[in-house]
N, C-alpha and C positions, 0 to 999 in steps of 0.2 A: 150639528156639525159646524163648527168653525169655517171660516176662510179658508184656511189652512189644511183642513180636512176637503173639501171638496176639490181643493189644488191637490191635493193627495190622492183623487177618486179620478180627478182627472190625469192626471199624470200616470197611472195605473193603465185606466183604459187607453192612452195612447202605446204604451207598449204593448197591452196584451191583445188589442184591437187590431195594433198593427200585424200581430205574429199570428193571433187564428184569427181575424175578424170577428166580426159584434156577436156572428152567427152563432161562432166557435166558443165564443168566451161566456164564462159560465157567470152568472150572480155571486156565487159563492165566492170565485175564482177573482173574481173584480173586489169583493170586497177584503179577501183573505189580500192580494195585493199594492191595496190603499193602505190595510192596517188601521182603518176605521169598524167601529162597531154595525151591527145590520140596525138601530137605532139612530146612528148618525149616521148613515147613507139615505135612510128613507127619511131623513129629515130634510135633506135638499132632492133626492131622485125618486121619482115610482120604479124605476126599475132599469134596464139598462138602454134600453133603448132613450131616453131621458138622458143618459150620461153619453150617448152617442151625438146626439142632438146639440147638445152643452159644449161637447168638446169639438165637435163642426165649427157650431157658432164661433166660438173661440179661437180655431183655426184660421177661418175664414175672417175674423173682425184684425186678425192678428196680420195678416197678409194685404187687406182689405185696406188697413192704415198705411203700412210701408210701403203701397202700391203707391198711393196717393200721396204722401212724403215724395216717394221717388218723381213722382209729375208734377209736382207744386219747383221743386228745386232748382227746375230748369227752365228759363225764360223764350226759349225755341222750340218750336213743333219739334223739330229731327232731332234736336238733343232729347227731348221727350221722349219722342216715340223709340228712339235708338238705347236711351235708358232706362226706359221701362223693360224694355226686352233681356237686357243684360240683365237688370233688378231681377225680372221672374227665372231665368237661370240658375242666379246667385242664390234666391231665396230657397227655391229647392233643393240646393246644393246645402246652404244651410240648416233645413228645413228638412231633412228627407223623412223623418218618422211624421212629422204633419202631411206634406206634401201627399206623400202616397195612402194618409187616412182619407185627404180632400178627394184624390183621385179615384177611390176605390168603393166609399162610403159617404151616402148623400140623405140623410135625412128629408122623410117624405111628409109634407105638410107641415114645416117647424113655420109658425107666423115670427118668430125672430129672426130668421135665418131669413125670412120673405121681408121683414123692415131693416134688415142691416144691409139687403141685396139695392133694395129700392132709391139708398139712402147714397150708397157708394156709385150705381148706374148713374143718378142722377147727377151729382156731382165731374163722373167721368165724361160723361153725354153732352151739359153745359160747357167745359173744357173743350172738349171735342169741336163744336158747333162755334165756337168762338173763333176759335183755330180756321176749319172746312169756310166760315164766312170771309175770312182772309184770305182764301185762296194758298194756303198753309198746308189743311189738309184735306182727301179727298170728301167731297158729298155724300157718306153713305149710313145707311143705314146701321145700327149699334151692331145687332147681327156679324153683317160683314165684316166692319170694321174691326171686332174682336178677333173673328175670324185672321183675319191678312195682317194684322198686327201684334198678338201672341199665340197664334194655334199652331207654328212649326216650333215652336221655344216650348210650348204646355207638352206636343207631340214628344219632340227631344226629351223631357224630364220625365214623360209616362212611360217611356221606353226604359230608361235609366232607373226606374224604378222599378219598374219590374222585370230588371235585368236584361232586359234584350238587347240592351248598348251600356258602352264602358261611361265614366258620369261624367257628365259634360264640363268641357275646358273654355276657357274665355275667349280661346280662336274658336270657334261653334258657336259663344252668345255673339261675337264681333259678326261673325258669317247672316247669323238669324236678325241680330238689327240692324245691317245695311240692307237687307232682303225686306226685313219690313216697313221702311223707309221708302224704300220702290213703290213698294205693294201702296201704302196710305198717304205717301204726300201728294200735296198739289200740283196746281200746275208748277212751282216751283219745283219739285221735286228731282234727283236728280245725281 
């Protein structure tokens, strides 16, 4: 299978993963909507759970960079922390067919998924600690800090995606990154 073809396998299983889940969605069904042969699917996948794992990874590396873009671009803890929060709004506003695969569907034991996590944590963590040593932002643990800096903005978008609130407006990201501004700056904070 081509490039091309596994962008076709993936792109396949994001929609039909999205509408019945991995559980829901049949071999046949994935391949009759790649429009690849069952000889070029099992040329890059054993099976579907393989093309679930694949399209995580790919989710997640894809969101994973723009995260990271978005924090590199800004020379301030609070412009940081306040546009990161808006980014993860936007991104799942953008993003809703990925967004709600991430949210729903979590591949169990992918070692890629465990090197692209390790790779982005530590990068964020060092950012992070640079920051909390300046007295910029607060001292805490990755844990927390995820927590009090995108879990009412992640909350907002899992609700929005599965319909239990209308999609969020940029008065909601503005709301959710001065909130978490409170929550992780320092003693400057404010």
């Amino acid at each position: 299978m081509t490039e091309a073809g596994r962008a076709r396998v993936l792109r396949a299983a994001l929609e039909l993963f999205g509408r019945d889940g991995v559980a829901g969605t049949t071999l046949s069904g994935l391949r009759t909507a790649s429009g690849v042969s069952v000889g070029s699917f099992y040329h890059h996948f054993a099976g579907k759970e393989q093309v679930a794992e694949a399209l995580f990874v790919e989710c997640v590396s894809m969101y994973q960079d723009a995260f990271l873009a978005e924090l590199k671009a800004h020379d301030g803890a609070r412009e940081a922390v306040t546009g990161v929060v808006a980014f993860h709004v936007r991104w799942c506003r953008e993003n809703p067919g990925r967004a709600r695969f991430m949210f729903t569907e979590r591949p169990a034991g992918s070692e890629a998924l465990a090197a692209r996590n390790r790779m982005f944590f530590r990068e964020v963590r060092g950012w992070w600690r640079v920051h909390a040593r300046h007295g910029a932002l607060a001292d805490v643990d990755a844990v927390t800090a995820f927590v009090l800096w995108l879990g009412p903005a992640q909350e907002l978008c899992r609700m929005w995606l599965n319909g239990q609130a209308p999609e969020p407006d940029a008065g909601q990201a503005g709301w959710l990154s001065e909130a978490a501004w409170r929550s992780v700056g320092g003693e400057h904070a404010g």
